[in-house]
N, C-alpha and C positions, 0 to 999 in steps of 0.2 A: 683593656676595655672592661669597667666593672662592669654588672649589674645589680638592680637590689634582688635582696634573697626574696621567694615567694612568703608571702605569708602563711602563717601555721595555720593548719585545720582549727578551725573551730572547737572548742570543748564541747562534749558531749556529743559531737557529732562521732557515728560508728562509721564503719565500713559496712553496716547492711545497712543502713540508709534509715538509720534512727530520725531523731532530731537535728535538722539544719535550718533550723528558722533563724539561727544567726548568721547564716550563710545570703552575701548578696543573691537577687531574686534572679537574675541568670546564672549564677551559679546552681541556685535550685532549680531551677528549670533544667537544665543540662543533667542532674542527675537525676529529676524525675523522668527525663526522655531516656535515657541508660537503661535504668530501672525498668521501664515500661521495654523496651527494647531486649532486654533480657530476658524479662518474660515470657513476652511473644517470642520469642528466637526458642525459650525451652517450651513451649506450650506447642509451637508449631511446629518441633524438633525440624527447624528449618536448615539445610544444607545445601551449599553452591552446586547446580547441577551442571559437571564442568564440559556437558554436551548440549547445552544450552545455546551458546553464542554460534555453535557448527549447526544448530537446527535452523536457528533461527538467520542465517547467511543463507543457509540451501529456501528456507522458504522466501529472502527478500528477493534470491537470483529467479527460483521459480514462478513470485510475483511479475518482476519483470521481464522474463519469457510471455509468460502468459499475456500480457498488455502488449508487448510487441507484434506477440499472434495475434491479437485481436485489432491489433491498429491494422497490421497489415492486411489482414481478412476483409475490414473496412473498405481499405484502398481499393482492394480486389473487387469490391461488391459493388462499390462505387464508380470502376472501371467497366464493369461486365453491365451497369444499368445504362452507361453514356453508351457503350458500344450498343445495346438493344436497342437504344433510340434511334439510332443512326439507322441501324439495320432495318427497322421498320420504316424512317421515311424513307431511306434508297427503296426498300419495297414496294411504298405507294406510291414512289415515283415509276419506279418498273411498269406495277399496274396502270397507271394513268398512260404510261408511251405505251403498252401492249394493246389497250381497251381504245386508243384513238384511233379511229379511222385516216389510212395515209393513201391516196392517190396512187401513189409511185411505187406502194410495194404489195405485194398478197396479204391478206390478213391471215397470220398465223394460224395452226389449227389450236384447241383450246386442248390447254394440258391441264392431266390432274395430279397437283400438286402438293401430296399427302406427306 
C-alpha cells in the first residue's frame, strides 16, 4: 500500500511560528490554536491535578447521597402529614361518638386530655 509523501513545510515558514501565510488557512489555524495553547499552558503554569477525577467521583457519590436523603426525607414528611390527617379525623370522629348523647349507655365522665 503506497501512500503520497506529505507535503514540505512551506519556506520561510519557522518552527517558532514565523510566517505561514503560505500555509492552507486550517492549517494556520491549528497552529495558531497550538501557539495560543502553549502560552496559556506556560502563563498558567497549568498541570494535571491527578487527584482531581478521585475528588470529583467522592463529590458526584456524595451528590447522590445527598438527593437520596432528601428524596427519602420527602417520602417520610409526606407519610408523617397523610398519617396526621388521618389521626385527626379518627379524632373528630372519637369526639363526635364521645360528645353524642346515647340512651343505652352512661355518659362518660369528661377527661382532660393534655
Amino acid at each position: 500500500m503506497t501512500t503520497s509523501p506529505s507535503p514540505a513545510p512551506a519556506s520561510g515558514v519557522s518552527s517558532n511560528g514565523g510566517s505561514f501565510s503560505s500555509l492552507p488557512r486550517w492549517r494556520q489555524f491549528l497552529l495558531h490554536l497550538c501557539n495560543t495553547a502553549r502560552h496559556l499552558g506556560a502563563t498558567l503554569n497549568w498541570h494535571r491535578d491527578p487527584d482531581y477525577e478521585r475528588r470529583m467521583s467522592a463529590l458526584r457519590k456524595d451528590r447522590q447521597r445527598i438527593e437520596s436523603e432528601t428524596e427519602r426525607i420527602r417520602n417520610e414528611t409526606e407519610q408523617l402529614r397523610r398519617e396526621t390527617e388521618r389521626l385527626k379525623e379518627l379524632n373528630s370522629r372519637l369526639d363526635t361518638l364521645l360528645r353524642r348523647p346515647d340512651s343505652s349507655s352512661p355518659t362518660p365522665p369528661a377527661a382532660d386530655c393534655n
